[in-house]
PQR file of N, CA, C, O and H, with PARSE charges and radii, in Angstrom:
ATOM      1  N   UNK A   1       0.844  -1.178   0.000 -0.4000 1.5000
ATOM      2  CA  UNK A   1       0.000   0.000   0.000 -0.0000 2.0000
ATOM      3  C   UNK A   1       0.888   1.240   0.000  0.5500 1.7000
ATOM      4  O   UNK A   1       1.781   1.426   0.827 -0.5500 1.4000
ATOM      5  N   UNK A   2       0.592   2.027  -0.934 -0.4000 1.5000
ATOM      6  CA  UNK A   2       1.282   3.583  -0.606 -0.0000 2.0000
ATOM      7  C   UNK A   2       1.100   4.472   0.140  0.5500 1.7000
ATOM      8  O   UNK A   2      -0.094   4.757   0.234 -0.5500 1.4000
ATOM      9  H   UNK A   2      -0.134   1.876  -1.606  0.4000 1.0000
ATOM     10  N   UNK A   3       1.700   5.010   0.684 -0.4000 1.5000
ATOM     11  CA  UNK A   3       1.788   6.018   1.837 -0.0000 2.0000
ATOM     12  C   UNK A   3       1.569   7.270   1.288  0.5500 1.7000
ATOM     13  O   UNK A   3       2.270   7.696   0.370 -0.5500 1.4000
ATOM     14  H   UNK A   3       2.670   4.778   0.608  0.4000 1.0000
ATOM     15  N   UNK A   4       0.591   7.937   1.810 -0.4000 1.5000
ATOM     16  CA  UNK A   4       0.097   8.889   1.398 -0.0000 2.0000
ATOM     17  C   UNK A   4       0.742  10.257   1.791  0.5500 1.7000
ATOM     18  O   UNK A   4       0.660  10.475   2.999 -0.5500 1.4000
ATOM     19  H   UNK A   4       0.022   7.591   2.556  0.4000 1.0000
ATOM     20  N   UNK A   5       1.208  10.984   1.247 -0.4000 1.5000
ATOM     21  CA  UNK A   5       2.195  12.127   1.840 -0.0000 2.0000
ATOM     22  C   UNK A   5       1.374  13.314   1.108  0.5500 1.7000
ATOM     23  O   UNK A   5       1.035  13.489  -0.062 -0.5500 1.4000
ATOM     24  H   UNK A   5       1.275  10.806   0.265  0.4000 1.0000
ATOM     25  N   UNK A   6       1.183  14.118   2.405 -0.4000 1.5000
ATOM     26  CA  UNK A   6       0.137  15.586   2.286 -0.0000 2.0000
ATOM     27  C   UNK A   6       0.958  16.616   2.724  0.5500 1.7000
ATOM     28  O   UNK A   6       1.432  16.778   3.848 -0.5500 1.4000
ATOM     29  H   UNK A   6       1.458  13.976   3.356  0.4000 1.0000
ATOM     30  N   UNK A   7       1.111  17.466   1.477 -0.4000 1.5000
ATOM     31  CA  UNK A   7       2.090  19.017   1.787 -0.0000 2.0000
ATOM     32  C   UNK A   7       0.986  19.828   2.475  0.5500 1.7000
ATOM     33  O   UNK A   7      -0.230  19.993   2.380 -0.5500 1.4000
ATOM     34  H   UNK A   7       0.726  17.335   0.563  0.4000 1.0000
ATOM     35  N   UNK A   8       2.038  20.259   3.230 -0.4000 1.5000
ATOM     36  CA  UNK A   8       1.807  21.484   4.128 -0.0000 2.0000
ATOM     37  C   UNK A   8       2.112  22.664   3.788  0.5500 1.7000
ATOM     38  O   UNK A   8       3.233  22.947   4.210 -0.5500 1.4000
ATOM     39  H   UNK A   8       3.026  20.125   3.307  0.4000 1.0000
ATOM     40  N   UNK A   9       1.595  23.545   3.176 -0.4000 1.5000
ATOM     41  CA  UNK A   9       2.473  25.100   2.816 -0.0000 2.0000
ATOM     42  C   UNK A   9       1.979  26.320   3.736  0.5500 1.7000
ATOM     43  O   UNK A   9       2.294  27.509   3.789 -0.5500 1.4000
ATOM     44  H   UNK A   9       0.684  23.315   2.833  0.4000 1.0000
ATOM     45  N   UNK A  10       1.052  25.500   4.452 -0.4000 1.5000
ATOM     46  CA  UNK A  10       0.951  26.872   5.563 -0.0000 2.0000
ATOM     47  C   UNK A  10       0.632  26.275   6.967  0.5500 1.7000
ATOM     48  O   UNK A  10      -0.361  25.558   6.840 -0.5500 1.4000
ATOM     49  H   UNK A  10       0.796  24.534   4.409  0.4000 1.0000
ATOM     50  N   UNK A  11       1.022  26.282   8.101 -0.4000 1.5000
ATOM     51  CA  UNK A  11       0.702  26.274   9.359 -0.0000 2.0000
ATOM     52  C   UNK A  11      -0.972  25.893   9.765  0.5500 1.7000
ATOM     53  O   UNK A  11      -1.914  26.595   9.397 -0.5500 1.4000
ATOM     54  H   UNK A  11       1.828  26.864   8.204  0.4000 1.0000
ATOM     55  N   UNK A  12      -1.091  24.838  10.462 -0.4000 1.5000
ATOM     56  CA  UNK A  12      -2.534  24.685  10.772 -0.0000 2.0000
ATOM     57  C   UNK A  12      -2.694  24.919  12.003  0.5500 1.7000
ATOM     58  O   UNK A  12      -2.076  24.304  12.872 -0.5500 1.4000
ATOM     59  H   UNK A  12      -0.326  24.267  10.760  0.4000 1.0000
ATOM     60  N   UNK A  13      -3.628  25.929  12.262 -0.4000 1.5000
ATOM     61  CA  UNK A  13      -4.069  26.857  13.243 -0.0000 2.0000
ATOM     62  C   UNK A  13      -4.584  26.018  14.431  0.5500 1.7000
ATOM     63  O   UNK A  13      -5.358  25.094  14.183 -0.5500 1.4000
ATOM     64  H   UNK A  13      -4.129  26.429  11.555  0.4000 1.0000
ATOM     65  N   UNK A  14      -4.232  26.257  15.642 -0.4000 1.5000
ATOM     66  CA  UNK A  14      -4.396  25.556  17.080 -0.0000 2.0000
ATOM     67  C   UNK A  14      -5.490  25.878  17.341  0.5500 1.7000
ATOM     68  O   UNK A  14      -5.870  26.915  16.798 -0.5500 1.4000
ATOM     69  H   UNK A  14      -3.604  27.009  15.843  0.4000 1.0000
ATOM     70  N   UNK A  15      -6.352  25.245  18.155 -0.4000 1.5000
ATOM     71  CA  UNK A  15      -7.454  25.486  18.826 -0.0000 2.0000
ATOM     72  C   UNK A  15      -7.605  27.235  19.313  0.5500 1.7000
ATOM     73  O   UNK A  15      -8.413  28.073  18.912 -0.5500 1.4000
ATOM     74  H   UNK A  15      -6.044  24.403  18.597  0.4000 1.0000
ATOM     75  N   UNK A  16      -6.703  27.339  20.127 -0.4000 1.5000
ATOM     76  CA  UNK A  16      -6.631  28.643  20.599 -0.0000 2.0000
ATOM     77  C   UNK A  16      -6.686  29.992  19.310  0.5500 1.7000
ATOM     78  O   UNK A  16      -7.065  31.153  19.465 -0.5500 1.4000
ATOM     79  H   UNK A  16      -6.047  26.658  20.452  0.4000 1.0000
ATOM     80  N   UNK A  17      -6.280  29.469  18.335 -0.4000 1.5000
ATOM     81  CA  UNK A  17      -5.785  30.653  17.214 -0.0000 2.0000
ATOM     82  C   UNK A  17      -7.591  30.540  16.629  0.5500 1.7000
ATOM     83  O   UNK A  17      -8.420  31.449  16.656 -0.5500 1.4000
ATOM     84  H   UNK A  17      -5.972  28.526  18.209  0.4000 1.0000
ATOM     85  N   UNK A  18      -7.723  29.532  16.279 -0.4000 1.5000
ATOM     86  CA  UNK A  18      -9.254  29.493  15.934 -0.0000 2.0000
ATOM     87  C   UNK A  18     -10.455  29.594  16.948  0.5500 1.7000
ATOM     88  O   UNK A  18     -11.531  29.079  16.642 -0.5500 1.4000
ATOM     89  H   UNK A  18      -7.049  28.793  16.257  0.4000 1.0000
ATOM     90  N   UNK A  19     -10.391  29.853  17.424 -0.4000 1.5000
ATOM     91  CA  UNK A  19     -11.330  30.737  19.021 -0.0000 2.0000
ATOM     92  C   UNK A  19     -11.012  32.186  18.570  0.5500 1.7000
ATOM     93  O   UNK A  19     -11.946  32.976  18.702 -0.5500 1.4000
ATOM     94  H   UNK A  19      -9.518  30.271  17.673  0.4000 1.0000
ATOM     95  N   UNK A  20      -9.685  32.739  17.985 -0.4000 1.5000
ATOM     96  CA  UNK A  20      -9.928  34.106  18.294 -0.0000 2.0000
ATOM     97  C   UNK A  20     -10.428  34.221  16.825  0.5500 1.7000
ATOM     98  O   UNK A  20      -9.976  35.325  16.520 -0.5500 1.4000
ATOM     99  H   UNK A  20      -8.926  32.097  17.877  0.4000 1.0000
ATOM    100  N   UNK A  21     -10.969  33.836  15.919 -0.4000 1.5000
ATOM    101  CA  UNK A  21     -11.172  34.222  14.458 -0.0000 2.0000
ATOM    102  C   UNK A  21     -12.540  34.277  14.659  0.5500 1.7000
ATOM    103  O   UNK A  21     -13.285  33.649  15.411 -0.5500 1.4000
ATOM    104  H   UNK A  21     -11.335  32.939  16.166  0.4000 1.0000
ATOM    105  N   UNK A  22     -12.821  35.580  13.438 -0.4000 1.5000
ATOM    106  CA  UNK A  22     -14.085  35.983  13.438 -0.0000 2.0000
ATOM    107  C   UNK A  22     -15.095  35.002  12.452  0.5500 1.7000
ATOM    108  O   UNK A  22     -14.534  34.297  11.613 -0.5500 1.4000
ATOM    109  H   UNK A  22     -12.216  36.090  12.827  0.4000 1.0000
ATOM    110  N   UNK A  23     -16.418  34.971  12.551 -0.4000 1.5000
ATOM    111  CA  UNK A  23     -16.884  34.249  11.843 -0.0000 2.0000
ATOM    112  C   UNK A  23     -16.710  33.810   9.739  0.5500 1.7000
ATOM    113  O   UNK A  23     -16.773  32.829   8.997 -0.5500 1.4000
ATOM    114  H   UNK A  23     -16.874  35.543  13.233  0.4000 1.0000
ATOM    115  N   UNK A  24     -16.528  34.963   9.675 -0.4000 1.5000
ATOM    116  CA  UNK A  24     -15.719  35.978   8.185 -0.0000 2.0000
ATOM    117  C   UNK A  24     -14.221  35.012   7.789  0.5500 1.7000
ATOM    118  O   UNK A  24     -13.864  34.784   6.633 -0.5500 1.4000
ATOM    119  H   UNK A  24     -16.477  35.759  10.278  0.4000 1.0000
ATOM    120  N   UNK A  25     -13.669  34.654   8.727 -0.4000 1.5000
ATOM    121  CA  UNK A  25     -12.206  34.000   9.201 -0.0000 2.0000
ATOM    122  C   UNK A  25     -12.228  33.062   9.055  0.5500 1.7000
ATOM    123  O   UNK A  25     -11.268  32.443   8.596 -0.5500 1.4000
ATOM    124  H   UNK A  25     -13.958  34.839   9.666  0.4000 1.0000
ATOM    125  N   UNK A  26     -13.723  32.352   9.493 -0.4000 1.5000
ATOM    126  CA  UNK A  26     -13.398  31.145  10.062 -0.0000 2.0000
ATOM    127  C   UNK A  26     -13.531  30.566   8.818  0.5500 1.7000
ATOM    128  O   UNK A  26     -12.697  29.832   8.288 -0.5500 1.4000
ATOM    129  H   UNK A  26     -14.503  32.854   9.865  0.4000 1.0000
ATOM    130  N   UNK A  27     -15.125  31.075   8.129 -0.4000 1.5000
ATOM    131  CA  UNK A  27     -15.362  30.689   6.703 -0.0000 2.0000
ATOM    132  C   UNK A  27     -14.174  30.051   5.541  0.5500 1.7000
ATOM    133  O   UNK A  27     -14.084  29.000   4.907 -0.5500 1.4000
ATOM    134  H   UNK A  27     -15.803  31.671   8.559  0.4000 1.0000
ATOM    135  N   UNK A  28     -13.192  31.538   5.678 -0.4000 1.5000
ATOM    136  CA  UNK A  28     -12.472  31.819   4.935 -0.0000 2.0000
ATOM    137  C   UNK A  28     -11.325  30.252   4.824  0.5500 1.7000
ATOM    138  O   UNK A  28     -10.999  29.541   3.873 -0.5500 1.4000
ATOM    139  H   UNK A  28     -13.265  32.392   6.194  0.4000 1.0000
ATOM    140  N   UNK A  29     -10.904  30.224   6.671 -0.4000 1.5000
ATOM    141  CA  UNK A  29     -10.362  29.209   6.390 -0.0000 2.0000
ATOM    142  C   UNK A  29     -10.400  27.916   6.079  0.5500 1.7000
ATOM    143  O   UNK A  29      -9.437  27.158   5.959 -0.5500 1.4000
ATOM    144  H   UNK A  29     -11.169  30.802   7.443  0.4000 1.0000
ATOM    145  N   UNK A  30     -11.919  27.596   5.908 -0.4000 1.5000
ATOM    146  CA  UNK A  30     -12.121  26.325   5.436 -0.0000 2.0000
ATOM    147  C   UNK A  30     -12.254  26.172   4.290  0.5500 1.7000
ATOM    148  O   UNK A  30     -12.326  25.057   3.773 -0.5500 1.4000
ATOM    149  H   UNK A  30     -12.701  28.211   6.005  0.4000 1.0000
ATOM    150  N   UNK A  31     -12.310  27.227   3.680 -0.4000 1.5000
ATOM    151  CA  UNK A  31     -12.885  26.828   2.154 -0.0000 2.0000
ATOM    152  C   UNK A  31     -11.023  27.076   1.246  0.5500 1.7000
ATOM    153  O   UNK A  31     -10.776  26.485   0.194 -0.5500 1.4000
ATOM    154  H   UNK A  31     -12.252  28.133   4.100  0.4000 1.0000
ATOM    155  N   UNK A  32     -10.141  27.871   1.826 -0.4000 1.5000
ATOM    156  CA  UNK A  32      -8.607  27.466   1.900 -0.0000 2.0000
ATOM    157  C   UNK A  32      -8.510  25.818   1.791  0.5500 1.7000
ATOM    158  O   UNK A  32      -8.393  25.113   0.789 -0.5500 1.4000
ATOM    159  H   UNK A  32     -10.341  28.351   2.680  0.4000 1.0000
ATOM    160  N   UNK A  33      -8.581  25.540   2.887 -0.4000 1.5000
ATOM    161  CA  UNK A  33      -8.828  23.939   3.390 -0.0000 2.0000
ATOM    162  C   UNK A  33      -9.229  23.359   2.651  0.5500 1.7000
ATOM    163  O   UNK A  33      -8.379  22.861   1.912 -0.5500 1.4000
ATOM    164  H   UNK A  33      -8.676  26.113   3.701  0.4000 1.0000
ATOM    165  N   UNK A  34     -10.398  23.088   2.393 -0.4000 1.5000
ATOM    166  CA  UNK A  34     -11.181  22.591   1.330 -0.0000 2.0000
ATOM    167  C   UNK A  34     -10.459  22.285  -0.206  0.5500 1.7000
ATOM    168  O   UNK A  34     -10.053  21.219  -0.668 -0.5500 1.4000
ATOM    169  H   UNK A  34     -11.089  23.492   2.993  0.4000 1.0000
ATOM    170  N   UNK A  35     -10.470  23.523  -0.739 -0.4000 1.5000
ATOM    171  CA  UNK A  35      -9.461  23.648  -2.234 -0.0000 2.0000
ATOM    172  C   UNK A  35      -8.012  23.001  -1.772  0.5500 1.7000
ATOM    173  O   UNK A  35      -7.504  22.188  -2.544 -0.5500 1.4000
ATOM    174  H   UNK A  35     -10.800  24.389  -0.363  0.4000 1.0000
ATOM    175  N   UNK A  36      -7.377  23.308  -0.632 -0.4000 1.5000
ATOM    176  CA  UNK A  36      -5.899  22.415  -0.436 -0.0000 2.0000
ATOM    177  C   UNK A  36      -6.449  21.054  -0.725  0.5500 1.7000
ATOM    178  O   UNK A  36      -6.285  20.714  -1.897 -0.5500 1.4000
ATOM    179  H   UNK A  36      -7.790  23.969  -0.005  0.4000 1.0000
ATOM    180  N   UNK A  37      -7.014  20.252  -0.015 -0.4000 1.5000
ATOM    181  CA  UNK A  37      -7.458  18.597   0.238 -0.0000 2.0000
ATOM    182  C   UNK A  37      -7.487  18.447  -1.560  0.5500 1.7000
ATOM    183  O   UNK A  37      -6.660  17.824  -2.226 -0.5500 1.4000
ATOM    184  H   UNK A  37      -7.147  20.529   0.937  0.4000 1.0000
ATOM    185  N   UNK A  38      -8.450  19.060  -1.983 -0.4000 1.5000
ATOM    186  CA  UNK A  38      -8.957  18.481  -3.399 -0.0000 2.0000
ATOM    187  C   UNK A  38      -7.732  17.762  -4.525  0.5500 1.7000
ATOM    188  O   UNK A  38      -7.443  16.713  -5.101 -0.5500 1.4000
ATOM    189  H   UNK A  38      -9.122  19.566  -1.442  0.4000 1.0000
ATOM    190  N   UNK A  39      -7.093  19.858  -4.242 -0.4000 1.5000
ATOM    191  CA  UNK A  39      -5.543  19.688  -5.276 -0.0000 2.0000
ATOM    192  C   UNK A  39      -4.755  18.496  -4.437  0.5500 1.7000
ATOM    193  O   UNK A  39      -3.688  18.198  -4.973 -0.5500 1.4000
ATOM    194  H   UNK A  39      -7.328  20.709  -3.773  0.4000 1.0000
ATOM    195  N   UNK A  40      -4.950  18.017  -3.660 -0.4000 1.5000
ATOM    196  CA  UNK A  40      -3.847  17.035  -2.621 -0.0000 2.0000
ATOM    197  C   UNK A  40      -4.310  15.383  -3.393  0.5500 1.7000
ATOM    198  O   UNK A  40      -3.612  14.422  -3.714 -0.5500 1.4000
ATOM    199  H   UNK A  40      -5.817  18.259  -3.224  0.4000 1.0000
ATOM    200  N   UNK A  41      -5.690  15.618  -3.476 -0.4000 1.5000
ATOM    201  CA  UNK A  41      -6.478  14.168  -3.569 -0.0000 2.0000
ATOM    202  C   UNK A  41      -5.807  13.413  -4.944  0.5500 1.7000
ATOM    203  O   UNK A  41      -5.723  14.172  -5.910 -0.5500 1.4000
ATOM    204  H   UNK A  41      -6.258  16.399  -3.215  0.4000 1.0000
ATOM    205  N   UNK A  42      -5.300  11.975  -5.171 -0.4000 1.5000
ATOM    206  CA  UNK A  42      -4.668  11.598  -6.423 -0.0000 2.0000
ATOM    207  C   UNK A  42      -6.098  11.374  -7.022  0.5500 1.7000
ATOM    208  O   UNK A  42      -7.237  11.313  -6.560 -0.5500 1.4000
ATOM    209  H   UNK A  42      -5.368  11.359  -4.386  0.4000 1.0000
ATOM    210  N   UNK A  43      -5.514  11.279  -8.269 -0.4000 1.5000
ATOM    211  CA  UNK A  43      -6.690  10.778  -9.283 -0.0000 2.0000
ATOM    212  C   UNK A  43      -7.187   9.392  -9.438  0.5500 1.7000
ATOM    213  O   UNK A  43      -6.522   8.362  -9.323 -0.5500 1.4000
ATOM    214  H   UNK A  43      -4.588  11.329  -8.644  0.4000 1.0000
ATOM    215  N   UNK A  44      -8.190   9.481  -9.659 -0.4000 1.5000
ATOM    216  CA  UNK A  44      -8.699   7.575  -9.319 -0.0000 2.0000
ATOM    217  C   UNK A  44      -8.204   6.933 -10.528  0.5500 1.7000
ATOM    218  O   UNK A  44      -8.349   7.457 -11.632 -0.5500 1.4000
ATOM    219  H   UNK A  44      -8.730  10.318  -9.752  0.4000 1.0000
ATOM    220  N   UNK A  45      -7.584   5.735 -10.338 -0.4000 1.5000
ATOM    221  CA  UNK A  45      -6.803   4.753 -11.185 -0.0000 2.0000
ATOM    222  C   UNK A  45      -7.853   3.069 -10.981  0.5500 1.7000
ATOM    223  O   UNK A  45      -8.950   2.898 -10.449 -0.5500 1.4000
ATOM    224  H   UNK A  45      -7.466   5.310  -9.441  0.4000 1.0000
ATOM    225  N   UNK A  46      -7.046   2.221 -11.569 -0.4000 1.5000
ATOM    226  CA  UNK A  46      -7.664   1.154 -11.161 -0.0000 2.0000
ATOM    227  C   UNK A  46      -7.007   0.543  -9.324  0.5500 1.7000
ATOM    228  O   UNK A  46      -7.654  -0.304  -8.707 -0.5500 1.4000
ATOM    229  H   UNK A  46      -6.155   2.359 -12.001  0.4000 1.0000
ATOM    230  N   UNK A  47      -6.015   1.011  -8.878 -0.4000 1.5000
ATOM    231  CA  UNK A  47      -6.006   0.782  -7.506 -0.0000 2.0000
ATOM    232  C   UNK A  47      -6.575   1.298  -6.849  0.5500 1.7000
ATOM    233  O   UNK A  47      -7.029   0.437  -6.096 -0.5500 1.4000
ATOM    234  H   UNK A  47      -5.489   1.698  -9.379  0.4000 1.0000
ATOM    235  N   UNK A  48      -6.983   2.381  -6.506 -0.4000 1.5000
ATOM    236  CA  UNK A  48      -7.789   3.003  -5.577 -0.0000 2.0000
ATOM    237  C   UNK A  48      -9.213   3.398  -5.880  0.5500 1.7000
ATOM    238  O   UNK A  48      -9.782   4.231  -5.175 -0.5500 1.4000
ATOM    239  H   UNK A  48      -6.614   3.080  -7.118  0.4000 1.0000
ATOM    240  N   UNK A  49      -9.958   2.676  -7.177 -0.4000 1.5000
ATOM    241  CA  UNK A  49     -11.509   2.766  -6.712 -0.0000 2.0000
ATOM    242  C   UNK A  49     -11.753   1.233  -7.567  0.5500 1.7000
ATOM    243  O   UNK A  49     -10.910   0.335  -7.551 -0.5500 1.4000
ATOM    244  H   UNK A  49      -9.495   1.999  -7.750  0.4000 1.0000
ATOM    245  N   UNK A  50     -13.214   1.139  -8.379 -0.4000 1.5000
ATOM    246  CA  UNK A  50     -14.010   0.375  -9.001 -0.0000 2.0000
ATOM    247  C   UNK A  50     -13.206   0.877 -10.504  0.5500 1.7000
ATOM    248  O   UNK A  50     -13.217  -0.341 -10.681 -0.5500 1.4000
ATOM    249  H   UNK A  50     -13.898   1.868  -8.392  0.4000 1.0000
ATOM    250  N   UNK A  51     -12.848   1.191 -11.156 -0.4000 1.5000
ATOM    251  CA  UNK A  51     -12.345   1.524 -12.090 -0.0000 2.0000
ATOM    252  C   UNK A  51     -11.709   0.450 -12.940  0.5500 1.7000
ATOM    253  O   UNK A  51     -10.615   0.008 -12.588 -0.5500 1.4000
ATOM    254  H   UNK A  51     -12.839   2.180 -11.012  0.4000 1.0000
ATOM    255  N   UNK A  52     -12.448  -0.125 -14.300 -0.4000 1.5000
ATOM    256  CA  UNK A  52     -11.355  -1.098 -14.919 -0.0000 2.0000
ATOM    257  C   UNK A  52      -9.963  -0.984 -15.122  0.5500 1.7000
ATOM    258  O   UNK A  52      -9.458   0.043 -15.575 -0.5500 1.4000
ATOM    259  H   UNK A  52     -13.337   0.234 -14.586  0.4000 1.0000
ATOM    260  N   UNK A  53      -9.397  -1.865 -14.847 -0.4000 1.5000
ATOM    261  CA  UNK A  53      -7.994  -1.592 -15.530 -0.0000 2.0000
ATOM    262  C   UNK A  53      -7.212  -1.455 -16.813  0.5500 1.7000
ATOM    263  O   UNK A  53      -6.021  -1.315 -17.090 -0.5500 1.4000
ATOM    264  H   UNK A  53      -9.807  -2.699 -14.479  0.4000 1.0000
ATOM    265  N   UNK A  54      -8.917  -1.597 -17.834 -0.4000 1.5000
ATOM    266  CA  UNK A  54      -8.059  -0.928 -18.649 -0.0000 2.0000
ATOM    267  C   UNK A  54      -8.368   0.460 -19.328  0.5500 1.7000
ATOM    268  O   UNK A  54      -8.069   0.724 -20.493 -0.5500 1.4000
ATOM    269  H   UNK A  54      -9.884  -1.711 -17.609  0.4000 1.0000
ATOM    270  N   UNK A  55      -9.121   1.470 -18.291 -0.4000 1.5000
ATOM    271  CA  UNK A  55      -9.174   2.381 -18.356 -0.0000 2.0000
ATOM    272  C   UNK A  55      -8.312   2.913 -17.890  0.5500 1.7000
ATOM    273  O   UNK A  55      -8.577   4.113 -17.967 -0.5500 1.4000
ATOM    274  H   UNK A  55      -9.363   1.255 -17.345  0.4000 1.0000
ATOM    275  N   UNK A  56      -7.291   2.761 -17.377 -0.4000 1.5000
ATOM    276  CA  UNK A  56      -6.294   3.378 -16.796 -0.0000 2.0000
ATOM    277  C   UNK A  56      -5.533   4.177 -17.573  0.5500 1.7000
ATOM    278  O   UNK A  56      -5.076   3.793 -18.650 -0.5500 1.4000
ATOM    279  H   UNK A  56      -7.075   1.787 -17.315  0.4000 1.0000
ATOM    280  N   UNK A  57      -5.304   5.553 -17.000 -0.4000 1.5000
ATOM    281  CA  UNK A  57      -4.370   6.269 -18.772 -0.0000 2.0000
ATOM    282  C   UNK A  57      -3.047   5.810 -18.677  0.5500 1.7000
ATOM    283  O   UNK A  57      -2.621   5.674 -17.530 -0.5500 1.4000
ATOM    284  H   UNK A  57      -5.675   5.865 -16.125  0.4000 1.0000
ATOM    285  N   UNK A  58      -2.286   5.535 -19.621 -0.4000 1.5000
ATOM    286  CA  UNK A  58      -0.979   4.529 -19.638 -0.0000 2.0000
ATOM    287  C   UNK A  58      -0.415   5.536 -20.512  0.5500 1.7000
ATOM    288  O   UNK A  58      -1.177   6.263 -21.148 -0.5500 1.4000
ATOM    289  H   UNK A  58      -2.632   5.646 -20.552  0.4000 1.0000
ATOM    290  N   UNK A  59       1.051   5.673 -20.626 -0.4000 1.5000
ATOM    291  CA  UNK A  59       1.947   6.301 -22.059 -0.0000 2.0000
ATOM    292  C   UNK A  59       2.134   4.784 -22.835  0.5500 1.7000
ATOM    293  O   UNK A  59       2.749   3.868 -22.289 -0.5500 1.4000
ATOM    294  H   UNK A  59       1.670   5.082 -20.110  0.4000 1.0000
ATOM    295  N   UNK A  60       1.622   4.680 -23.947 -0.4000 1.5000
ATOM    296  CA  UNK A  60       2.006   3.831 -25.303 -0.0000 2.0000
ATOM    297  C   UNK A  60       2.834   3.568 -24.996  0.5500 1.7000
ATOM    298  O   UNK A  60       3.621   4.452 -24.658 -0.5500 1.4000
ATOM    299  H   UNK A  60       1.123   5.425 -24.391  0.4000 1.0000
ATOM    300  N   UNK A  61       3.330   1.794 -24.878 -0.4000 1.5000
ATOM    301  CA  UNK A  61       4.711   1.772 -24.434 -0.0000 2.0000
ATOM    302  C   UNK A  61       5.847   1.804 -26.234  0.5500 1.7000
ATOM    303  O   UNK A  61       5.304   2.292 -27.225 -0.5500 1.4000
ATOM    304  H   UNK A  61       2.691   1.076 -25.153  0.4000 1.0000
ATOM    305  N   UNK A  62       6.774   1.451 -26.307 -0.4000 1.5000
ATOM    306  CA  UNK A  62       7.150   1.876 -27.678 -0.0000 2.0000
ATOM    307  C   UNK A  62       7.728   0.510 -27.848  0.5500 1.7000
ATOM    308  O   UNK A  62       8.088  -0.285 -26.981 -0.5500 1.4000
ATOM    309  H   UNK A  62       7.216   1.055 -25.502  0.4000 1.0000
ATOM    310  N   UNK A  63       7.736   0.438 -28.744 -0.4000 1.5000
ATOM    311  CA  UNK A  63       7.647  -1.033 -29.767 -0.0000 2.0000
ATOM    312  C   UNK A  63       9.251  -1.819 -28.852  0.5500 1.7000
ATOM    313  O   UNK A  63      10.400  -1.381 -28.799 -0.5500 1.4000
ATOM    314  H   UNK A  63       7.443   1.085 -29.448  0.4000 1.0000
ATOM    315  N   UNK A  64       8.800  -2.762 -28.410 -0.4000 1.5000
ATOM    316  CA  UNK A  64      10.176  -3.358 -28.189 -0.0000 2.0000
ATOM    317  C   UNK A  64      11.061  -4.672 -28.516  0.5500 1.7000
ATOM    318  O   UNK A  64      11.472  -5.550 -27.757 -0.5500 1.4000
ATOM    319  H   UNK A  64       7.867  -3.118 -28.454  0.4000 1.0000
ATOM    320  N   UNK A  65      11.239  -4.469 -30.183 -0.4000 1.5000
ATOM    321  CA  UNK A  65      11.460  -5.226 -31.084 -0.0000 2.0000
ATOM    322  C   UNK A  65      12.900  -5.878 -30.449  0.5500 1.7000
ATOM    323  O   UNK A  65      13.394  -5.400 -29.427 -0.5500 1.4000
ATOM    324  H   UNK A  65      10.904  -3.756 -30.800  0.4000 1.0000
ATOM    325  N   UNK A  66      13.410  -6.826 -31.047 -0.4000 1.5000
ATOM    326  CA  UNK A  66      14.715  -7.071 -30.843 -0.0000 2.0000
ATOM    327  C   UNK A  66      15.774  -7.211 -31.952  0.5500 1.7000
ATOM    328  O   UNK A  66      16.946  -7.588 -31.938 -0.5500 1.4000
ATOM    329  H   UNK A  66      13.009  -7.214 -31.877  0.4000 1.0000
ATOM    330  N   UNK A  67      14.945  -6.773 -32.917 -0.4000 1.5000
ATOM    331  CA  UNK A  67      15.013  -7.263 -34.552 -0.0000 2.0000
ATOM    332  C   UNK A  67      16.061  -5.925 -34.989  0.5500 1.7000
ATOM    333  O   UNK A  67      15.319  -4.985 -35.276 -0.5500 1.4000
ATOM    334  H   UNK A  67      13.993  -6.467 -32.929  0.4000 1.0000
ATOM    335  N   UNK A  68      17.106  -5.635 -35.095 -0.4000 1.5000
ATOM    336  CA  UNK A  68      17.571  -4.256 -35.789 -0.0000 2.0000
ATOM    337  C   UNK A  68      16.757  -3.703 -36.764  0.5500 1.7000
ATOM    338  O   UNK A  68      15.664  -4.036 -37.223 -0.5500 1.4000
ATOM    339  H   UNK A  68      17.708  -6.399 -34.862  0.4000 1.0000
ATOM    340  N   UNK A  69      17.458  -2.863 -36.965 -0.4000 1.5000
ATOM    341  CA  UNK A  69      16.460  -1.531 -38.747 -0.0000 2.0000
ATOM    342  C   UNK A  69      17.770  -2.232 -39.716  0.5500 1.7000
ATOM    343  O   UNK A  69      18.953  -2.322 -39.385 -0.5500 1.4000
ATOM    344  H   UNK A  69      18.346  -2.592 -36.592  0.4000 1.0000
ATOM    345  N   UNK A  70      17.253  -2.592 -40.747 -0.4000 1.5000
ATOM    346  CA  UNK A  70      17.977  -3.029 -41.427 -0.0000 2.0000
ATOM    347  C   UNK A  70      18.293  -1.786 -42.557  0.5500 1.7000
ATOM    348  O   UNK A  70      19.090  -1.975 -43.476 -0.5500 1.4000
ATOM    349  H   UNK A  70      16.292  -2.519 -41.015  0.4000 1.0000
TER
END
């Protein structure tokens, strides 16, 4: 299973720091929050949902002949 690693680019506010924010604030910072999680979330593949596998987007792998160019 892969380990899921979530950037941090700003400080998450302590209990105490969010008690003093105004309602205007508080809004503000969840919907911050919100848009961070989304951009964080990977895209669904065939490991992590119902998704066939061979919908999966792949790069074309390239021909791997053994034959020289004559």
């Amino acid at each position: 299973m892969k380990k899921i690693i979530i950037k941090q680019e700003f400080a998450i506010k302590t209990p105490a720091e969010l008690d003093k924010l105004s309602h205007e604030e508080l809004l503000k910072y969840i919907k911050d929050l919100q848009k961070r999680v989304v951009k964080e979330k990977p895209k669904k593949n065939s490991n992590n949902s119902s998704i066939a596998p061979s919908t999966d987007m792949t790069n074309p792998k390239k021909n791997q002949s053994l034959r020289g160019k004559s």
